[in-house]
N, C-alpha and C positions, 0 to 999 in steps of 0.2 A: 765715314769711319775714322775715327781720331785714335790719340795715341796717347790719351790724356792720362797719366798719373805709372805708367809702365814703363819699366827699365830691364833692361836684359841684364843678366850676372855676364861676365869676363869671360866662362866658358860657353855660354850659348852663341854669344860674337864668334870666337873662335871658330867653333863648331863652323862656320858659313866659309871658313876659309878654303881655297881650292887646293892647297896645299902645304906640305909642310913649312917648306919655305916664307911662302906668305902668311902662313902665321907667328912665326919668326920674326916677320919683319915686320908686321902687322901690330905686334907685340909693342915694339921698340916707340910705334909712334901713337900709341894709348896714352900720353902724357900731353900736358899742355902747355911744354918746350917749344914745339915749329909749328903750333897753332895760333893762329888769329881770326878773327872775325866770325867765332864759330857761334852757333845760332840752333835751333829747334824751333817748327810750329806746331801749333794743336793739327793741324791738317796731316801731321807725318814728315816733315820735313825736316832732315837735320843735315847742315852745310857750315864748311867753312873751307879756310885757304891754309895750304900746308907747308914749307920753305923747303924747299928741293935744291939741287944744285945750282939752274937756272935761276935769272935775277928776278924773274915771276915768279909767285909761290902759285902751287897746283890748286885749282877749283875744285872742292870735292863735295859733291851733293848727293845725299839717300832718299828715298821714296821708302819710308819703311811702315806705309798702312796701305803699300800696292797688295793685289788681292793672291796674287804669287807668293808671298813673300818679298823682303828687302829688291831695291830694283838699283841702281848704281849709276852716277856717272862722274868721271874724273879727268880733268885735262893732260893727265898722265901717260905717255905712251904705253902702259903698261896695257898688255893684251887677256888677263887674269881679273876673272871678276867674282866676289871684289877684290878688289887691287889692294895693296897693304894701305895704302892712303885714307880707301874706305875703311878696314876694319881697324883701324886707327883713331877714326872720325866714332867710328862706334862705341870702341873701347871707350872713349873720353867720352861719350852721352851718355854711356852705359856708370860712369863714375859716381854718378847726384854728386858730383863736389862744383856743382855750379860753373864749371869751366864751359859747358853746352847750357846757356839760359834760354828762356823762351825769347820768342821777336816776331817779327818780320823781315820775312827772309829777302834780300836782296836779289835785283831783278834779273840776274844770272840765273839763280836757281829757281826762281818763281818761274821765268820763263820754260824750265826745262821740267819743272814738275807741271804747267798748264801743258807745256806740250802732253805726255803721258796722260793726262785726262784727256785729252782731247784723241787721241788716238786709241785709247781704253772706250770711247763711245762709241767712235766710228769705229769698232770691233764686234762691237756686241751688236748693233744695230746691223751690221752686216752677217753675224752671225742668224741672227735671228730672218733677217730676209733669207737667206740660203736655208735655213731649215722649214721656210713657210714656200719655198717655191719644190715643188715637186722635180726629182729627174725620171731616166729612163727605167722602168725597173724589169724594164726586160733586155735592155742592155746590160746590167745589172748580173741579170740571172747569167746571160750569156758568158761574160766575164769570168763569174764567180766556177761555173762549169768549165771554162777552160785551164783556168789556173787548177783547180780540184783533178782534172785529167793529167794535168804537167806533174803534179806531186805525185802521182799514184804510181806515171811514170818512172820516177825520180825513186819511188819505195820500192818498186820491185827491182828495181837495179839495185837498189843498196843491200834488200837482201840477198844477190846474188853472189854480191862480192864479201858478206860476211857467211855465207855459207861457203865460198872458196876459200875465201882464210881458214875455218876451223880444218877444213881439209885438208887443206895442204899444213896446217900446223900454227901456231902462234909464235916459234920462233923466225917464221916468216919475215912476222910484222920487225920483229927486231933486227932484222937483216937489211930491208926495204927503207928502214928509217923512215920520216917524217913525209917522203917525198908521195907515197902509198895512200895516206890519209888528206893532203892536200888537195890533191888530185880528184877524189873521190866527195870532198868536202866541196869543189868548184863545179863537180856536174849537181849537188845539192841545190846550189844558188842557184843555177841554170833550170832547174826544175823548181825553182821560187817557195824551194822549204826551207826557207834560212834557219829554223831550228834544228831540223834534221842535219844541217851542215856544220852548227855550234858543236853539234853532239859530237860528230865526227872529229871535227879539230881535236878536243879535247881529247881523241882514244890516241890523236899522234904523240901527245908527251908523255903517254903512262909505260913504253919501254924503257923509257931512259928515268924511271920514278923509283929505282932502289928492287931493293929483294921482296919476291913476292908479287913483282909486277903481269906475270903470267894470268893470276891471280885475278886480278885489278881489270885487268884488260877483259878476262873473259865477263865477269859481271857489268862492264858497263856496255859490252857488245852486244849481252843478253838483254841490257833494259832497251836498247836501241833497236832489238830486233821485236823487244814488246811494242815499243812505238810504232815500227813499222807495220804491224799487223794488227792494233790500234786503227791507223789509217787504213786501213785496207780493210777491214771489218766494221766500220766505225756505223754505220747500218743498223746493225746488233748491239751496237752497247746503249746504256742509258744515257739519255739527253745530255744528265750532268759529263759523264764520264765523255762523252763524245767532245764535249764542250773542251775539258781540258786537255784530249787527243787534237784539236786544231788548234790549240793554243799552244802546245809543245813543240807541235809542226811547224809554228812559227805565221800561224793566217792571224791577219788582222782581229780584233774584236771590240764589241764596244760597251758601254758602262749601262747595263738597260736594266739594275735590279732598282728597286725603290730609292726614294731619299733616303738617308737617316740622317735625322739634327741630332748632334748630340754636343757635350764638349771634349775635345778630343783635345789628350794631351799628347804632344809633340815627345815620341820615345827616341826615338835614334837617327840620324839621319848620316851617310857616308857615299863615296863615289867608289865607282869600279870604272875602268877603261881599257880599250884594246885599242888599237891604232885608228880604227874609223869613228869610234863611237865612247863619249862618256855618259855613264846611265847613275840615275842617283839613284837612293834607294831611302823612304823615307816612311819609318814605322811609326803610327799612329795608337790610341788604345782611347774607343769611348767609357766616358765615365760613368752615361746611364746605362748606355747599350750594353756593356763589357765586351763589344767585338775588337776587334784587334785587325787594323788593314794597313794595307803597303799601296804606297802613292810613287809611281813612279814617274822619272823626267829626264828629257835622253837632251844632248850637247853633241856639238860635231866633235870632232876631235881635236883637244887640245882647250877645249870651251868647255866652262863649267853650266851647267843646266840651269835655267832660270827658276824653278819653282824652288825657293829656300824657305823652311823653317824653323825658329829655334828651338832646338830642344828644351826638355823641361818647363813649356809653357802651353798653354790649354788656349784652345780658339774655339767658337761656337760654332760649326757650320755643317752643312752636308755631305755626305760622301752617297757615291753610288756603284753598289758593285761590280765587277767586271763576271760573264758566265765562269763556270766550269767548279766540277767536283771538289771541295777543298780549300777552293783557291782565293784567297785573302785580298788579291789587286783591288783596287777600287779607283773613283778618279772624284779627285773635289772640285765640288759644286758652288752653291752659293756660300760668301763666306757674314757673317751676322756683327760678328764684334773682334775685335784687336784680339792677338794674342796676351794672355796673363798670366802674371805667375799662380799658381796654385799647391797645394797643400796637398793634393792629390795625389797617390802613386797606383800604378796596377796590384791588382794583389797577386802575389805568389804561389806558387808551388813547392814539394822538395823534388831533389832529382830523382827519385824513382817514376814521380808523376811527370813529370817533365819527359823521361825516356819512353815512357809509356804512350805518351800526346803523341808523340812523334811517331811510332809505330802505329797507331791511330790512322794518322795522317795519310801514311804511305798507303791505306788502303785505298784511300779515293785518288790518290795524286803516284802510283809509283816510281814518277821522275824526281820527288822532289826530294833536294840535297837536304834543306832544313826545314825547320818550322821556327816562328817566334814564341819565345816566353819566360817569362819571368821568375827565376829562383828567388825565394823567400829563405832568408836567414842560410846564407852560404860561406863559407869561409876558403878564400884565396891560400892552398896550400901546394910548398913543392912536395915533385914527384918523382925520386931522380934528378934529374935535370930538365924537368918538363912539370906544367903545374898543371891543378886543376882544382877544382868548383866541391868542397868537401860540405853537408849537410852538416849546422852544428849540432843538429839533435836527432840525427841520426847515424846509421853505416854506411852512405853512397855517397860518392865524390863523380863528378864529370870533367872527365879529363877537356883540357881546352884545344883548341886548334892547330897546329903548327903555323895559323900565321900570326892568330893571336897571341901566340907567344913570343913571336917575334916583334911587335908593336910595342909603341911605349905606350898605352893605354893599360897594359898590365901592372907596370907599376903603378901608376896612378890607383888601379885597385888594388892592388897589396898598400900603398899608403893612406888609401882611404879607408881599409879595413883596419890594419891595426892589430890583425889576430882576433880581432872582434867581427858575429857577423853582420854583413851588408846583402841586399836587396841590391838585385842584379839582373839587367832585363838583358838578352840577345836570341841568338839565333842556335835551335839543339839540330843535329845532324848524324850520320854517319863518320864524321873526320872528328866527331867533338865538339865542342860548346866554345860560340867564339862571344865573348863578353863586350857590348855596345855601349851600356849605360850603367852607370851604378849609383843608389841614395846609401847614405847612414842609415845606421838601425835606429838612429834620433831622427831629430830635425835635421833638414838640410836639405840643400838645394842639389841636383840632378849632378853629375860629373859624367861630361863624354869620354869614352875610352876607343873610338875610333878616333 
């Protein structure tokens, strides 16, 4: 797989950065000021040396036709990948002003992109022995029934203690502070429902979330007590729905629906992180299929997730869905050909249909915060002092997020609109519509707004 005749725009480089800062700094070194020796192969390879404080300049070499996305390595102490160094190295090959020529890459990086093949093999070959040698599958069972006992455990305790709270009251919970829900949220993990203990966490910061939080608190007690008797019923419900009641629970699962080839273009991609875990979140949309699937890839903490792709560009390859009612996961498979740019965009909705999908949704998935998709011809209007998503040929507006309003991704969309409207893909919910990606109502290239 080559990389023959493809260039990323400035904002899909971007896009890969782990954070604000390092695309800041990322930014600064997109010129070909503290570059020398820089280089490109048809193979995917693009390297050069960067002048840093020390009297060595930094090695910095890309793997950018690895089957993950971009792969990174830089003599930098910098623990951020990539590092401003790389997306530096990209900005300037992403330029075509000839500063990144073709070559052959010197024995630095050729040695370090042979390695990556050569460990890419012995992966897949070990992969493949480990799926042709059979295990225990009655160890297996035994296993699967123990952990399935510990949860069940773990649920009729939690509805004990949410049936104690309504009784005794919910100013309770306000009283008790965070220490009530922690507590409760650690004998979860101990009964190995880590979902059922995300849940919990979350109900500890909605006393302290403003007026109305009474409010707040009781409906997400009430989805939590739906989950819990979910699990506890899950016998009776339908295959799909049961599928997505262990997956809320937080049980493993795995990608066993069909292939689909299609060419999927790359819609959005962003990070979320909590102190143990950074999880990316990376929206797809095929262009025969018309499905629309979320590719996820988790990082320790403080590490950004290796699977990257850039937005606004279209790869050939397969995805395979993950079970349960609703649910959009999927995990890719073989990949066919380089990502490219294309002319492509998902087609639209207005926001009435957009609110409607979502209310859809909620039948088969109850837990779910959002759904993805795409407004057609939307215009970025203030609202007060809060903005939202106004249809220009229609009545209905979508108010947007409180954190998307807090992002500089917003402006970028009020300056990419113009008062004129723009085609706007993200996430529709209960809190509002938080805007990911936005094109022109002309031509033009994708603009990320995480």
């Amino acid at each position: 797989m080559t990389q023959q005749g493809v260039r990323w725009t400035a904002d899909q480089v971007l896009a890969l950065a782990p954070d604000t800062a390092s695309r800041k700094a990322g930014s600064k070194l997109g010129a070909a000021g503290p570059w020398s020796e820089a280089g490109s192969s048809e193979e995917g390879a693009v390297w050069g040396l960067c002048k840093g404080s020390g009297s060595k300049p930094y090695r910095t070499v890309i793997d950018i036709a690895d089957s993950t996305g971009p792969a990174y390595k830089c003599s930098c102490p910098s623990r951020k990948f990539p590092c401003k160094h790389a997306l530096g190295l990209l900005l300037l090959w992403a330029g075509e002003d000839g500063a990144v020529p073709r070559g052959k890459a010197p024995d630095w990086a050729d040695e370090w992109m042979e390695g990556r093949r050569k460990r890419a093999d012995g992966k897949r070959a070990q992969d493949a022995a480990g799926s042709a040698s059979s295990g225990d599958p009655e160890a297996a069972r035994r296993r699967a029934e123990r952990r399935a006992e510990s949860i069940t455990a773990g649920a009729s305790e939690l509805e004990q203690r949410l049936t104690d709270l309504l009784r005794g009251g919910l100013a309770s919970a306000e009283q008790r502070g965070y220490g009530l829900w922690e507590e409760t949220a650690a004998r979860m993990v101990d009964a190995q429902a880590p979902g059922l203990a995300a849940r919990v966490r979350e109900l500890g910061a909605i006393p302290s979330s403003g007026p109305g939080w009474p409010v707040r608190l009781l409906e997400e007690c009430a989805l939590l007590h739906l989950l819990d008797q979910g699990w506890l019923r899950r016998a009776a419900l339908p295959d799909a729905l049961a599928a997505t009641v262990r997956s809320r629970i937080g049980l493993p699962g795995s990608a066993d629906g069909p292939p689909v080839r299609d060419q999927w273009l790359v819609l959005a991609q962003y990070d979320t992180a909590d102190s143990r875990l950074t999880t990316r979140r990376i929206w797809l949309h095929g262009a025969e299929s018309g499905r629309t699937a979320l590719l996820l890839s988790y990082g320790a903490a403080g590490r950004a997730p290796e699977l990257t792709l850039p937005v606004g560009l279209t790869m050939e390859a397969e995805l395979s869905a993950y079970p349960g009612a609703g649910q959009l996961r999927a995990a890719l498979g073989e990949r066919f050909a380089a990502p490219a740019r294309t002319e492509f965009r998902p087609p639209g909705v207005d926001v009435a249909r957009a609110v409607a999908q979502y209310g859809e949704a909620l039948r088969d998935d109850p837990w779910l915060d959002s759904r993805p998709v795409t407004l057609a011809r939307v215009i970025p209007t203030p609202d007060g002092d809060d903005w939202q998503l106004a249809d220009a040929d229609g009545e209905f507006a979508l108010p947007l997020t409180p954190a998307a309003r807090s992002r500089s991704g917003l402006w970028r969309l009020v300056a990419l609109s113009g008062g004129a409207p723009v085609t706007v893909f993200g996430e529709c919910g209960h809190r509002g519509f938080s805007p990911l990606t936005a094109w022109p109502e002309g031509p033009g290239e994708a603009v990320t707004l995480c």
